[in-house]
C-alpha positions as CSV (number, residue, x, y, z in Angstrom):
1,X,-1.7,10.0,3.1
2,X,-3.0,8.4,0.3
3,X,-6.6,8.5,1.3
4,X,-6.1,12.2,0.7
5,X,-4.7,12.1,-2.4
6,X,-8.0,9.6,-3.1
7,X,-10.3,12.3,-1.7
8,X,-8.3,15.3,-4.1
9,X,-8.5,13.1,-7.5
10,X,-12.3,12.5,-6.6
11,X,-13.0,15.9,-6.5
12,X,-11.2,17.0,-10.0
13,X,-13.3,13.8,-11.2
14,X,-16.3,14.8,-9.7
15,X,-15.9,18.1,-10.9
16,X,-15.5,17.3,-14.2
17,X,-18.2,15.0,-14.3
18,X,-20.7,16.6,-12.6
19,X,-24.1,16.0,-11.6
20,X,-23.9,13.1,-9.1
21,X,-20.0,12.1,-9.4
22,X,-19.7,15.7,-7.8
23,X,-19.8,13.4,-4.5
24,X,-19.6,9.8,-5.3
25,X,-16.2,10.4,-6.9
26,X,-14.5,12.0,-3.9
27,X,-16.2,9.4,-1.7
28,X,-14.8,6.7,-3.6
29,X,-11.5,7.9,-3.9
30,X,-11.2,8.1,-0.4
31,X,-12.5,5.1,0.8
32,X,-9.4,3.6,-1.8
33,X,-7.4,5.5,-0.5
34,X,-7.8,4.6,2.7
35,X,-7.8,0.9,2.2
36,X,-4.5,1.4,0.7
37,X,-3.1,2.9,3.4
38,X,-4.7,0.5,5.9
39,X,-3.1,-2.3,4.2
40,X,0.7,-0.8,3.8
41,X,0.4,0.6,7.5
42,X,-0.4,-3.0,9.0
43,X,2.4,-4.8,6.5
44,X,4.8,-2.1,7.8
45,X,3.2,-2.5,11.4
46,X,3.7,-6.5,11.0
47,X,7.3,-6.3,9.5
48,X,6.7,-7.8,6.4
49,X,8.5,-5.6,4.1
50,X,11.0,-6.6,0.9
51,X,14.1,-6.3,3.6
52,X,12.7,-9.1,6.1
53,X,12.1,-11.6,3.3
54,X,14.7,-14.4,3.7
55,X,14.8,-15.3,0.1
56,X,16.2,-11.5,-0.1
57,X,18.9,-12.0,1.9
58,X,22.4,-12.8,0.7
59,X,22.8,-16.3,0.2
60,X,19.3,-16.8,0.2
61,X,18.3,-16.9,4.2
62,X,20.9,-19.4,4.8
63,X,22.2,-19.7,8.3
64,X,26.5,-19.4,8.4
65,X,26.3,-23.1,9.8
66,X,24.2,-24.4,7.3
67,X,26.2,-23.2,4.3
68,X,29.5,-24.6,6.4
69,X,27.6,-28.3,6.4
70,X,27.4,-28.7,2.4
């Protein structure tokens, strides 16, 4: 999704550029773009999001029994 959204802001770059950045821009938005969404698809794919970090849990990623122990 975002690699598209890369490729669209290349061309209205390249457009307003001209000459050359008529096709590097769109190029290089899309190539961003698409490393962008590489990287959030395999952190989503992987599970590593903000709601499986155990610091974000209530009472820090602490286990009911290790809490009872203190």
């Amino acid at each position: 999704m975002i690699c598209c959204i890369g490729l669209l802001a290349g061309f209205a770059i390249g457009s307003f550029a001209g000459g050359p950045w008529m096709w590097i821009a769109p190029v290089a938005g899309f190539i961003g773009g698409l490393a962008i969404d590489t990287k959030v698809v395999s952190r989503i794919s992987s599970g590593k999001s903000e709601e499986s970090c155990p610091r974000c849990l209530p009472g820090g990623g602490k286990d009911e029994d290790e809490k009872e122990e203190k």
